[in-house]
N, C-alpha and C positions, 0 to 999 in steps of 0.2 A: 587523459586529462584527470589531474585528483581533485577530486570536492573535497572539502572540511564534511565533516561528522558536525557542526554546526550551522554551515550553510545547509545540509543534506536532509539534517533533523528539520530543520526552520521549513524547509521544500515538504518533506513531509507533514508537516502538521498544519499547513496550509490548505495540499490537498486534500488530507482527511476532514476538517474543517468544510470544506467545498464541497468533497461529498457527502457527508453528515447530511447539508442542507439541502443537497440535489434529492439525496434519498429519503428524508426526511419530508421535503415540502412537494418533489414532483420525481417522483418517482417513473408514472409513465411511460417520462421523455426518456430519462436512460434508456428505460426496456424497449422504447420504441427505435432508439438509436439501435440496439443489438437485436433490433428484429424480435421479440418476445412482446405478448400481446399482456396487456395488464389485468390484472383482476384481482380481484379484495382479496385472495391468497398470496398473490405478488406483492400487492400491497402493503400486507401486513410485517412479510419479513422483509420488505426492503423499508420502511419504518424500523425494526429494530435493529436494521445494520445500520441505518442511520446513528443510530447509540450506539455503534461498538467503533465506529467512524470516530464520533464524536470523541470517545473518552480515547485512542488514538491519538488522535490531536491534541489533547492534553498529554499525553505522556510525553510526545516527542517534544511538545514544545517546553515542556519542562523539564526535558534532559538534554538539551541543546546545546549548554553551556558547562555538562558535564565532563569534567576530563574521563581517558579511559579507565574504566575499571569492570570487574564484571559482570555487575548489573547491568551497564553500557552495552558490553557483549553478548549479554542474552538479549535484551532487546533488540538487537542487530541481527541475532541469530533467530528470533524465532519471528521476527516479520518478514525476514530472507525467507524464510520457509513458507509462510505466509503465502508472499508474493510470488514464489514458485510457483504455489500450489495453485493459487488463480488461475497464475497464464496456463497451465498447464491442462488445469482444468476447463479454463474459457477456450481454449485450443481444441480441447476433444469434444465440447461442445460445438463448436463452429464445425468441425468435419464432419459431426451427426447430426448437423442440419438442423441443431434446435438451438443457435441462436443464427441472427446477421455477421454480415463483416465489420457490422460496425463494433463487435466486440472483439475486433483486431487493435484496437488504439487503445483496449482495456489491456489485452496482451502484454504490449510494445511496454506502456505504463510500469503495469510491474513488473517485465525485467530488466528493464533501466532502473528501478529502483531497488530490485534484489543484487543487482550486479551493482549499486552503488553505494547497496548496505557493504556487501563484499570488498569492497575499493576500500571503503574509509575501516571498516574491520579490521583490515589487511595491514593498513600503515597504522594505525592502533597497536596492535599486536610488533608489529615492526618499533614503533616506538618506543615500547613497555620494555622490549626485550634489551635495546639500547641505555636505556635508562638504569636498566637494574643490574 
């Protein structure tokens, strides 16, 4: 199935936008959902990922309507990495026991969205190359 790179964008910056607020307003309930207990340490950087969420959200949703180019591609390419490194990281966390399963649907999350940065990257590049 291929997404547009502006439905894909519009999808992300909605999410970020949603966790912005999740992290930002109730932190917690995430940590509680992956099993991590909260505490004013917790709390503190999951408030300033809330701001790195947030400005997220603005980027993507302001480059939604951008055609390819390679600003486009580095954006694509360095939240692909990004979103790797989460699941990959929320992964080796869940087998050392220091989160829940519920940071299985964090996983799942970004790499549908690494692999969907990759999809619309892909016919990007496929396009450019047709075109020129």
């Amino acid at each position: 199935m291929q997404i547009s790179f502006r439905t894909l964008s519009t999808f992300t910056a909605a999410l970020c936008f949603l966790l912005a607020l999740v992290w930002g307003l109730m932190p917690q309930w995430l940590l509680a959902i992956w099993g991590i207990e909260y505490s004013s340490g917790a709390g503190f950087i999951a408030r300033r990922s809330a701001v790195l969420f947030g400005a997220l959200g603005v980027m993507f949703y302001l480059v939604r309507q951008a055609p390819p180019s390679a600003a486009r591609s580095a954006m694509c390419s360095g939240f692909m990495v990004g979103c790797f490194g989460l699941a990959a990281l929320g992964l080796g966390e869940w087998l050392n026991g220091h989160a829940g399963p519920g940071i299985l649907l964090a996983i799942l999350v970004e790499l549908a969205l690494g692999l969907g940065f990759i999809q619309t990257r892909r016919v990007s590049v496929e396009l450019g190359e047709t075109a020129g």
